[in-house]
VEXDREN-368290 format. One record per residue (C-alpha): x, y, z. Coordinates in steps of 0.001 Angstrom, whole numbers, padded with zeros to 6 digits, always signed. Last residue first. Layout:
<nodes>
XYZ
...
</nodes>
This chain:
<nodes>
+198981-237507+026733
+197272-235661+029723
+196882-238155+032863
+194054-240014+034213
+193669-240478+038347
+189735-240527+038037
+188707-241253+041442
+184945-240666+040831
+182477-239238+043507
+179613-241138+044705
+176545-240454+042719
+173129-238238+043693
+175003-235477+041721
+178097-236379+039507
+176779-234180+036618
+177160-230905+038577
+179567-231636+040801
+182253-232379+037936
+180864-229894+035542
+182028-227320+038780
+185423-229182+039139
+186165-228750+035260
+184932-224912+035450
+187579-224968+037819
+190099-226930+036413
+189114-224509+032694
+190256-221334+035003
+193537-222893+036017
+194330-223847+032224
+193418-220356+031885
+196051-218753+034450
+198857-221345+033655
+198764-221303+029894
+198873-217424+029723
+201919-217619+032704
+203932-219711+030576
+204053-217828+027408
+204877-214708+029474
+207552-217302+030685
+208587-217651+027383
+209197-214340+026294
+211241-213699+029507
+213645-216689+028676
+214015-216100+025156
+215765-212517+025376
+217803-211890+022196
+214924-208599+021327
+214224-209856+017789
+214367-213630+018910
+212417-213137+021731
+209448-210725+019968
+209596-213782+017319
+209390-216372+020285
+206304-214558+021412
+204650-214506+017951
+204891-218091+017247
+203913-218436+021235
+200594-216795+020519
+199657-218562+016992
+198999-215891+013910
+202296-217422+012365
+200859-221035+011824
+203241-223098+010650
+202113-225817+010108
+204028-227484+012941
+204043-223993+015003
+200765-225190+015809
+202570-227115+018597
+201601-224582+020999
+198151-225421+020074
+198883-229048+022412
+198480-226746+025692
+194725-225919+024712
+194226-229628+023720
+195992-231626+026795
+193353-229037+028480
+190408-229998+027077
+191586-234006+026915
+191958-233682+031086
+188303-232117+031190
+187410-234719+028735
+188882-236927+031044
+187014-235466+033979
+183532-235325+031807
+182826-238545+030499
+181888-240216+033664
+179477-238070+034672
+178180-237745+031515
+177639-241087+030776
+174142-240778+032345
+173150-237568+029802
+174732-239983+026844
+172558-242916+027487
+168808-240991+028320
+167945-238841+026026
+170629-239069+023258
+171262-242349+023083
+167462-243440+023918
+166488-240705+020573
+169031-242634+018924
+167701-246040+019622
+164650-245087+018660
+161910-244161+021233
+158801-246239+022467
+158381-246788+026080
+160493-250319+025466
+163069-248626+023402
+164054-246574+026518
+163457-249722+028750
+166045-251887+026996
+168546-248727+026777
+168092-248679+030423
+168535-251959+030823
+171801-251892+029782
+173703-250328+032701
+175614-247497+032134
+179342-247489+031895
+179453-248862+028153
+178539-245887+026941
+181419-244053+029190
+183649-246412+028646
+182101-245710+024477
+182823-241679+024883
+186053-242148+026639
+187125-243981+023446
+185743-242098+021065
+187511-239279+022690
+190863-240107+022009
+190233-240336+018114
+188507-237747+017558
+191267-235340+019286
+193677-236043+016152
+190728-235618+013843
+189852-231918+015950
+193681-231188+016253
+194377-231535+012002
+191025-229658+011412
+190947-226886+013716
+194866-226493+012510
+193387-226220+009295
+190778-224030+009505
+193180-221731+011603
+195675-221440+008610
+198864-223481+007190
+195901-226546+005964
+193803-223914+004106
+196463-221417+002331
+198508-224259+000971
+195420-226055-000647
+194294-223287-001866
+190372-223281-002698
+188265-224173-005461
+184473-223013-006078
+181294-224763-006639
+182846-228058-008599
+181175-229671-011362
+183408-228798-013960
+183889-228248-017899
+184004-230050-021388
+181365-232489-021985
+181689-236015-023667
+179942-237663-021497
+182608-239593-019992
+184892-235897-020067
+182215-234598-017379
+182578-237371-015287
+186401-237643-015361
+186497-233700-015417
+184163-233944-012046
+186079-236783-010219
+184396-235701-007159
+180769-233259-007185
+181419-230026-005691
+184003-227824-003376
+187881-228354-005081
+190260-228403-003091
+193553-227024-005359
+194688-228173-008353
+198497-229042-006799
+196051-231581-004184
+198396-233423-002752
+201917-231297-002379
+199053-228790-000510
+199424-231626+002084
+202415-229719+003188
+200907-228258+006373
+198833-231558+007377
+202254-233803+007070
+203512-230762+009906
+200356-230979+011813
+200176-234788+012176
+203939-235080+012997
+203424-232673+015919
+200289-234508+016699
+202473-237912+017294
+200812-240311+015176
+199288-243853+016951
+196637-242194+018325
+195123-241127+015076
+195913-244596+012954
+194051-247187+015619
+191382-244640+016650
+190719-244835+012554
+191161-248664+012488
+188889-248970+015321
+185930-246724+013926
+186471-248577+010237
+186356-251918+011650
+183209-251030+014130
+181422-249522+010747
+182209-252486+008374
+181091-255560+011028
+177660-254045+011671
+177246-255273+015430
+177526-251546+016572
+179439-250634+019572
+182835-249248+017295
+180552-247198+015276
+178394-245579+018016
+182373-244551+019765
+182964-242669+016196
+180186-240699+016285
+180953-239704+019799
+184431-238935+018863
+183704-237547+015943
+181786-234888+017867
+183792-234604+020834
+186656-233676+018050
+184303-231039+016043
+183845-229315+019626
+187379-229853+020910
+188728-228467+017630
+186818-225255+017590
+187161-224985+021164
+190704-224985+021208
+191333-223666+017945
+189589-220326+019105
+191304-219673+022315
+194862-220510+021426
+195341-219277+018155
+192458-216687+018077
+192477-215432+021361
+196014-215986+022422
+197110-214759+018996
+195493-211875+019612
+196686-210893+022821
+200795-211609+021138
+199762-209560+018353
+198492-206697+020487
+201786-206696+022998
+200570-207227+026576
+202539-210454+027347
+205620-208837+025893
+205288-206163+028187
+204659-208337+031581
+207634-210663+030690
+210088-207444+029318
+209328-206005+033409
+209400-209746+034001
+213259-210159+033342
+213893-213495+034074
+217293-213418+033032
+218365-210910+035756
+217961-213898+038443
+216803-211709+041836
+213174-212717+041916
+212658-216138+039950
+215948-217068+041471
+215108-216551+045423
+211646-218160+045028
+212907-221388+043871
+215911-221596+046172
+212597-220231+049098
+210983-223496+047459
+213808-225516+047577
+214593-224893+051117
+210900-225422+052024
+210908-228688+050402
+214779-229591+051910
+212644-228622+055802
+209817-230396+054440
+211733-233986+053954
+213673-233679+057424
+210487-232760+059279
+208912-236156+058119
+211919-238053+058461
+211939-237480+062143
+208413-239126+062401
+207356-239277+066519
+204912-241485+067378
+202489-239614+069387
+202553-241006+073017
+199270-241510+074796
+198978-241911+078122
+196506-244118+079129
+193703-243695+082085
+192703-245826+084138
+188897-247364+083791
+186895-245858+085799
+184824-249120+088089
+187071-248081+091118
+186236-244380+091063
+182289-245568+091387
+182799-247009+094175
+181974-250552+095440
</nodes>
């Protein structure tokens, strides 16, 4: 027998042909070239005023310190809580897990706009001022018959919830709350024996939380908290709340409002959050890699809130 009878034939094969396909990215295209057309030719754009605005010293600094610095600030006293918080809820004393839940309970229940603006009157709360010392000092001084105060210094209530301490503040216990819970799935995500063996070789159960727990729950902390970092560095735009006039789009609008053009002012405002919240995805991919080695990679599909 030959060999030409023992080929097998040969099939054609026939791509199957999806009309609807083309159809949908020809209107795609369209729009994008509509897209392209208007942010070119439509006067009220206006990115000669965009590119000035967006280069104006109070609008750079309020970027830095508005944007910049109450990001971090509050991210880093919010993934604190947040951690502190998430040992609460796990712990079997029935106090500590009550208070943790009733606190993630209140803070993600309030809008942070709302938060911020109740945060910028509280000076209606304390008409003294804050004071720095002991509580209750004129009750305690007054029981023993003693005129005076405990307190180190007093501060104004109005000036230190309407500036950057208290926007850190109002976004950090906001943030808290979130991240306690991605801090505990991420707890709860590693297996238990490895607290077991951790207290087994000899160390605390905070020196197994912070040796070996929390560097394993990393990898599944960090995209949300990548997610939370930038929900947070879009979210100072609602500083306005207190208000906070030092903020970068607080100043923006008032160069829009001064000059009648809104539009340009707040695309300049648009193209500040787009370039850094693209630099924090990447430094969010490179965490990613980093703490996801010798792991399968994680389909996390969460959203910003």
């Amino acid at each position: 027998m030959s060999s030409a009878a023992n080929t097998p034939e040969q099939i054609e094969v026939i791509p199957v042909r999806h009309p609807w396909r083309t159809v949908a990215a020809v209107v795609v295209g369209l729009g994008l070239v509509m897209i392209v057309h208007q942010l070119i030719t439509n006067p009220a754009f206006d990115w000669l005023f965009t590119l000035d605005a967006m280069r104006q010293v109070p609008v750079a600094k309020g970027f830095w310190l508005g944007v910049i610095m109450v990001t971090v600030g509050s991210m880093v006293l919010g993934v604190i809580g947040g951690i502190v918080l998430a040992i609460m809820r796990m712990s079997d004393n029935k106090l500590l897990s009550g208070v943790a839940f009733a606190y993630a309970w209140f803070f993600r229940s309030i809008p942070r706009y709302v938060l911020l603006s109740i945060l910028g009157a509280a000076g209606a709360f304390f008409p003294d001022g804050v004071g720095i010392g002991i509580p209750y000092d004129r009750e305690i001084m007054g029981f023993f018959g003693l005129d005076g105060t405990l307190r180190i210094a007093t501060l104004d209530a109005n000036r230190l919830f309407t500036g950057y301490l208290g926007a850190i503040l109002g976004l950090a216990m906001s943030e808290a709350a979130y991240f306690s819970e991605i801090a505990r799935s991420g707890i709860i995500s590693v297996d238990k024996g490895q607290m077991e063996a951790a207290t087994a070789l000899g160390m605390t159960r905070s020196q197994a939380m912070r040796r070996i727990i929390l560097p394993q729950a990393m990898r599944v902390i960090i995209p949300p908290m990548g997610n939370e970092t930038i929900a947070m560095f879009k979210d100072t735009s609602l500083l306005i709340a207190l208000p906070l006039a030092g903020e970068m789009l607080y100043q923006l609008r008032s160069i829009g409002t001064n000059y009648y053009k809104m539009i340009p002012v707040y695309m300049a405002a648009s193209l500040y959050y787009l370039i850094t919240t693209t630099i924090l995805m990447v430094g969010q991919n490179w965490l990613e890699k980093r703490f996801g080695r010798g792991h399968a990679p994680l389909n996390y599909t969460g959203g910003d809130h």
